[in-house]
C-alpha positions as CSV (number, residue, x, y, z in Angstrom):
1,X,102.0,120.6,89.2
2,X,102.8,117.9,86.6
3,X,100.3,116.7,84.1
4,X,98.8,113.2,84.4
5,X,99.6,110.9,81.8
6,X,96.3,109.9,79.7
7,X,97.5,106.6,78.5
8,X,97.7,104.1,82.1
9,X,99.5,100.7,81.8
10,X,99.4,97.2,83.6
11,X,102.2,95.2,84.1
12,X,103.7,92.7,86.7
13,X,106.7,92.5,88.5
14,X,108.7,90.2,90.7
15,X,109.0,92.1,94.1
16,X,112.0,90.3,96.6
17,X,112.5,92.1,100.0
18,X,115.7,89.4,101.7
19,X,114.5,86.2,102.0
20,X,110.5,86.9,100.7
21,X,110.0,86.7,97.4
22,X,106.6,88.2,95.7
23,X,106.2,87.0,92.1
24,X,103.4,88.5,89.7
25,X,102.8,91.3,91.1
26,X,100.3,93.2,90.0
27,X,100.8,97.4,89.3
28,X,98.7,100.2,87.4
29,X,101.0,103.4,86.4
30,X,99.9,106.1,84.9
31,X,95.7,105.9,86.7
32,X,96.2,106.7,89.6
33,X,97.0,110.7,90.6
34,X,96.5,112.4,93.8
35,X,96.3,115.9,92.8
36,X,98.4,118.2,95.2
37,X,99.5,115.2,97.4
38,X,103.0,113.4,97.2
39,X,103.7,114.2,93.7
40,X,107.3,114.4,93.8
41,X,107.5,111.3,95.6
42,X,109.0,107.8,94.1
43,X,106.1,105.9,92.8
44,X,103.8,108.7,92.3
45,X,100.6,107.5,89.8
46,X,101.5,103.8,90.8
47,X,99.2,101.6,92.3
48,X,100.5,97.9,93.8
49,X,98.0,95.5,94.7
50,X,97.2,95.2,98.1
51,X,97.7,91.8,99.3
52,X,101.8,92.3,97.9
53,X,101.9,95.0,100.3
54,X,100.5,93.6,103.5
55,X,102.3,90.3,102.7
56,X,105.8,92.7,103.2
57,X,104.4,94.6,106.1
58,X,103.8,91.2,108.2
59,X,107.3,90.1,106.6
60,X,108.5,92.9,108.4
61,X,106.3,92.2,111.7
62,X,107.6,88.5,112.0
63,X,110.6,90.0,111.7
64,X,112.1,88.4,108.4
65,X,113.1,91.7,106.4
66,X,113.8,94.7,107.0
67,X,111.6,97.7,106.6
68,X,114.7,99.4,104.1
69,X,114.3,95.7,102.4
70,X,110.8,95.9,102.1
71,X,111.1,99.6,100.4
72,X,113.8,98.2,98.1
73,X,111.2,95.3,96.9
74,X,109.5,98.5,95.2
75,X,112.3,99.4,93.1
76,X,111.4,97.4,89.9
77,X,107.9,99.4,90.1
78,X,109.7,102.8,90.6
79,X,112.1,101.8,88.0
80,X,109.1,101.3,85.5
81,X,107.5,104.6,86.6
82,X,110.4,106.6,85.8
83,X,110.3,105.1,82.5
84,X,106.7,105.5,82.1
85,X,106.9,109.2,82.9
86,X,109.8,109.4,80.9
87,X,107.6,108.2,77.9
88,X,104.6,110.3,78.8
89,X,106.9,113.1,78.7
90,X,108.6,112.4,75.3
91,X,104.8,112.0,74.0
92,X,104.1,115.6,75.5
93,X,106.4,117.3,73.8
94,X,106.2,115.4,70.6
95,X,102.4,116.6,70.4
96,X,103.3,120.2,71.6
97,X,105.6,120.3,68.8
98,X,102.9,119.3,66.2
């Protein structure tokens, strides 16, 4: 089970899913952790605000994008997990080899 990083973040991102563009998109990384569940799943300890995500699943009800367009939106949140853990990671071991 991986360790959760102690040090969350806020940021924003532009989220585009074909035609639908979401800009200022609110994320947390790094607060929120289900213990057990989903862990080696993309996105895992992000949190996106709801109202972006409902706004993509009626996008994809009114048929404008796609629901493999609508998971692509989340890539520049992923992206910035993976860094995020990446950084967590490089701060782990620096303290463990203190």
């Amino acid at each position: 089970m991986r360790e959760e990083p102690s040090m969350p973040v806020d940021h924003t991102r532009t989220l585009t899913a074909g035609p639908v563009t979401l800009p200022h998109v609110a994320a947390s990384i790094g607060a929120v952790y289900s213990r057990g569940y989903r862990e080696e799943a993309p996105g895992w300890g992000a949190a996106v605000e709801l109202p972006a995500v409902l706004e993509l699943l009626d996008a994809i009800a009114r048929g404008e994008v796609t629901p493999e367009q609508a998971r692509e939106a989340f890539a520049p949140v992923i992206e910035r997990v993976n860094e995020y853990d990446r950084k967590m990671d490089r701060l782990a071991q620096d303290m463990a080899d203190y």
